[in-house]
C-alpha positions in Angstrom: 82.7 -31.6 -206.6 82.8 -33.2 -209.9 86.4 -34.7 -209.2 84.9 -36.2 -206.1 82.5 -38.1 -208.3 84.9 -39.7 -210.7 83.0 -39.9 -213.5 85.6 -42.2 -215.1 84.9 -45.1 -212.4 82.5 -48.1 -212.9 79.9 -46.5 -210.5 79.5 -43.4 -210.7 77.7 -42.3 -214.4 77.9 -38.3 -214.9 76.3 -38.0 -218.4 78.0 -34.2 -218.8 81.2 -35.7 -217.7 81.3 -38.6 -219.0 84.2 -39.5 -222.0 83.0 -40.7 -225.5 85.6 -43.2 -226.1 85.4 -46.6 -225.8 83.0 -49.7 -225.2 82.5 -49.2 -221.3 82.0 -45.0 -221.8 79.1 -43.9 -224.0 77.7 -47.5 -224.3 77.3 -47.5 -220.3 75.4 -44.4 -220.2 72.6 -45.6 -222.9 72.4 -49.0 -221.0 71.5 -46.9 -218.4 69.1 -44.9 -219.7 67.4 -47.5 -221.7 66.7 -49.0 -218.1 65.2 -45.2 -216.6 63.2 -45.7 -219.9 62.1 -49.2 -219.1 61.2 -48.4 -215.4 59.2 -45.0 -216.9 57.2 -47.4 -218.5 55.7 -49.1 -215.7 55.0 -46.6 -213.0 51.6 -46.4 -211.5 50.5 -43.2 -210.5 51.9 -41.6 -207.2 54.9 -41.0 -205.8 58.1 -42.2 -206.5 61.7 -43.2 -204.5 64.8 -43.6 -207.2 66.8 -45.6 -204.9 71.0 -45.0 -205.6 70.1 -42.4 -207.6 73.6 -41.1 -207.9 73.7 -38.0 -209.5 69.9 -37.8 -210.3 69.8 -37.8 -214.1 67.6 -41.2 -214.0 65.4 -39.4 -210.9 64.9 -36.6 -213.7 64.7 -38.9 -216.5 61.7 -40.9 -214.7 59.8 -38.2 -213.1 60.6 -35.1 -215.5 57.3 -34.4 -217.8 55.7 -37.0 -216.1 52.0 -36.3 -215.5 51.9 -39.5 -213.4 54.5 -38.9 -210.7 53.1 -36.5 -208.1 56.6 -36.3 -206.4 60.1 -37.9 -206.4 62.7 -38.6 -204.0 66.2 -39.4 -205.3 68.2 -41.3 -202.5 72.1 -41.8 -202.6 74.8 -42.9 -199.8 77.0 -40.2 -201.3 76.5 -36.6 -200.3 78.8 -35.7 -203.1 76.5 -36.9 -205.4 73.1 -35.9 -203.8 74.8 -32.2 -203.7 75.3 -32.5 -207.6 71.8 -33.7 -208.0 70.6 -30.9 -206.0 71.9 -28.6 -207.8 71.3 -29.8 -211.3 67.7 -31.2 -210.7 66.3 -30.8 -207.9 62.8 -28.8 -208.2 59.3 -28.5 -207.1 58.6 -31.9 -207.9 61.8 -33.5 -207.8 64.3 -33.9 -204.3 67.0 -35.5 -202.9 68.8 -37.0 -199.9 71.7 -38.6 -198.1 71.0 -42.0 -196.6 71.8 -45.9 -196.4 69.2 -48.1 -198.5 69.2 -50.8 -196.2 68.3 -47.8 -193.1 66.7 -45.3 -194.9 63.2 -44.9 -193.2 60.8 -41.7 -194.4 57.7 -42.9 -192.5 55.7 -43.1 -195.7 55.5 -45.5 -198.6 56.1 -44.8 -202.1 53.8 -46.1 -204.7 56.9 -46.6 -207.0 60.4 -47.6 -206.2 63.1 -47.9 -208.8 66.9 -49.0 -207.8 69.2 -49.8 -210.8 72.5 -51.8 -210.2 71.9 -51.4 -206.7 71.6 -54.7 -205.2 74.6 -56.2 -206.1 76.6 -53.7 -204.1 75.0 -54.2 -200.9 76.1 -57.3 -198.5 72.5 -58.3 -197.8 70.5 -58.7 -200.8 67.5 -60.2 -199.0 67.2 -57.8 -196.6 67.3 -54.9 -199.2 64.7 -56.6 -200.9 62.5 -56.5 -197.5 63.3 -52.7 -197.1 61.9 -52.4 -200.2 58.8 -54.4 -199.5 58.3 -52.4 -196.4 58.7 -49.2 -198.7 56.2 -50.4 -201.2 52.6 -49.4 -200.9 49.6 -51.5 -202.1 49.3 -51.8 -205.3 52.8 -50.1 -206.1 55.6 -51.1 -208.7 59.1 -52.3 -207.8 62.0 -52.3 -210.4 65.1 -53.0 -209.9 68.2 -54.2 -212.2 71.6 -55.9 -211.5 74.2 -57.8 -213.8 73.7 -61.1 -214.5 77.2 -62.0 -215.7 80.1 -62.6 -212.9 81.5 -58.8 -212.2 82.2 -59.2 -208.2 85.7 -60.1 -209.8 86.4 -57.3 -211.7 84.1 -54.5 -209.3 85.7 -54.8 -206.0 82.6 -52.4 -205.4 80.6 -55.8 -206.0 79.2 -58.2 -203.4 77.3 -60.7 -204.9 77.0 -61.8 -208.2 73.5 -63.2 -209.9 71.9 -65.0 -212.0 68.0 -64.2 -213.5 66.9 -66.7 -211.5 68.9 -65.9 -208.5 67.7 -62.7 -208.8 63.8 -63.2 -209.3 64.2 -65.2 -206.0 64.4 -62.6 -203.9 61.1 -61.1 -204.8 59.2 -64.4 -203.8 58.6 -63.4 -200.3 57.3 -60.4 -200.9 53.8 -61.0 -203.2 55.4 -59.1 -205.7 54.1 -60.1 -209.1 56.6 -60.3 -212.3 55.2 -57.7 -214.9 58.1 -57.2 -217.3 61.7 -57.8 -218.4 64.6 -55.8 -219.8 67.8 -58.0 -221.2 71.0 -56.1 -221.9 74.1 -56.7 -223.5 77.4 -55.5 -223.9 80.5 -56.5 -225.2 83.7 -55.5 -224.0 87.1 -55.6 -225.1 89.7 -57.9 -222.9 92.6 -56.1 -223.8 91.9 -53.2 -223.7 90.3 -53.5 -220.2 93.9 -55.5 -219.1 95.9 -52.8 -220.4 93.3 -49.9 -218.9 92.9 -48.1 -222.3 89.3 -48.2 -221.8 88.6 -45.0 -219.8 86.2 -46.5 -217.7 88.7 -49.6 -216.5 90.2 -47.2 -213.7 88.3 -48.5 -210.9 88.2 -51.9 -212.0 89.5 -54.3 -209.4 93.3 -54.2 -208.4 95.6 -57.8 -208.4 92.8 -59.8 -210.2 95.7 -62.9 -210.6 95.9 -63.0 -207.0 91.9 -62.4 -206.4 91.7 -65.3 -208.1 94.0 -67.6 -206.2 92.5 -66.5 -203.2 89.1 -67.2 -204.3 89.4 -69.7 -207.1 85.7 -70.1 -207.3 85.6 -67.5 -208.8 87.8 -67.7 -211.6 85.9 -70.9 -212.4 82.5 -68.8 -212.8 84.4 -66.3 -215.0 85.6 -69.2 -217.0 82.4 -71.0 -217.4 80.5 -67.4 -218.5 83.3 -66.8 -221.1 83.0 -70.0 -222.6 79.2 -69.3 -222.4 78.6 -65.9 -223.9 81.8 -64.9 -224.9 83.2 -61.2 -224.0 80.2 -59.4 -222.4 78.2 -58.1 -219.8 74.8 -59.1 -219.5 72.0 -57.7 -217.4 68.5 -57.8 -216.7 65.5 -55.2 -215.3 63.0 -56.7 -213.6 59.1 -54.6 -213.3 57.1 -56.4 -210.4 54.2 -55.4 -209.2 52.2 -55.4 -205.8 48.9 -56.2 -205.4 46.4 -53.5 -204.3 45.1 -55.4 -201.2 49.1 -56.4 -200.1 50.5 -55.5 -197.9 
């Protein structure tokens, strides 16, 4: 089951399979875990949905030991990876299932919801962002992360790409209340991505020249956030909050 996972691709982050070599390998895992750590941090008391869970280690990371969290639900579109979770964390406390984000529908609301480097994968962002207001109960906490440097180019697994701004937006509808803000950084190497000596280049995306002649608008963005910030990946976790009389 593990091969079905791939943990050498861009999306799917198996921390006992993962390789130790360079910048996009154990890096990744610690941006990701720094971001389960900054979610743990502002959950409210209740229940909790870990939204693209993957393979559950951030479902376990948030909820394990947690006094707070009465019970959590790990949700991922891949049965392969819900079937690893399963069997690696699931408990008492902590379960899992198979289902869309955009369709998944419990009948109850969750007083947390977490979804890391979700929403950029998904070709409606704004309708994501109302499942998860629909998901949300009164008084309940929303985090959420995505990349705020161009990577639709490089992740053909990427359909939008965002800026902070861009992405604070989509909470505005919603009476969802900013309470805090994570900013990541890392660097990468060019060419060692180019030549695919970085382990976790595999899955990066396939005839980039002609990508980019196709859709030279985005060449110009990757450009402009070179000549910005240089050679790195930057990106932000958002904590908002929802007021205990919203609804």
């Amino acid at each position: 089951m593990i091969s079905e996972l791939n943990a050498d691709s861009l999306e799917r982050i198996v921390p006992e399979e993962i390789r130790t070599e360079g910048a996009t390998a154990s890096e990744t895992i610690e941006l990701h875990l720094e971001r389960y750590a900054f979610a743990r941090r502002h959950l409210v008391p209740g229940t909790l949905l870990d939204m693209a869970c993957g393979v559950g280690y951030g479902t376990a990371a948030l909820a394990s030991g947690n006094p707070h969290v009465s019970t959590a639900v790990g949700v991922d579109v891949s049965q392969a990876a819900v079937d690893y979770a399963r069997r690696r964390y699931e408990n008492g406390h902590i379960s899992f299932e198979s289902a869309d984000a955009l369709t998944y529908a419990p009948g109850v609301r969750f007083d947390n919801i977490v979804s890391l480097e979700t929403v950029e994968h998904v070709e409606d962002p704004v309708m994501l962002f109302a499942r998860f207001s629909e998901l949300l109960a009164p008084g309940g906490r929303l985090i959420a992360s995505v990349p705020v440097t161009p990577s639709v180019d490089a992740n053909p697994h990427h359909k939008s790409n965002f800026t902070v701004a861009t992405f604070q937006r989509l909470a505005a509808p919603h009476a969802l209340k900013l309470l805090g803000r994570l900013d990541q950084t890392q660097p990468f190497n060019p060419v060692a991505l180019a030549r695919k000596t970085e382990p976790r280049a595999h899955g990066m995306r396939r005839g980039m020249t002609r990508f980019y002649i196709e859709h030279p608008s985005h060449f110009f963005l990757r450009l402009w956030s070179t000549l910005a910030d240089g050679f790195v990946n930057k990106y932000v976790t958002l904590a908002w909050g929802r007021e205990s009389g919203d609804r």
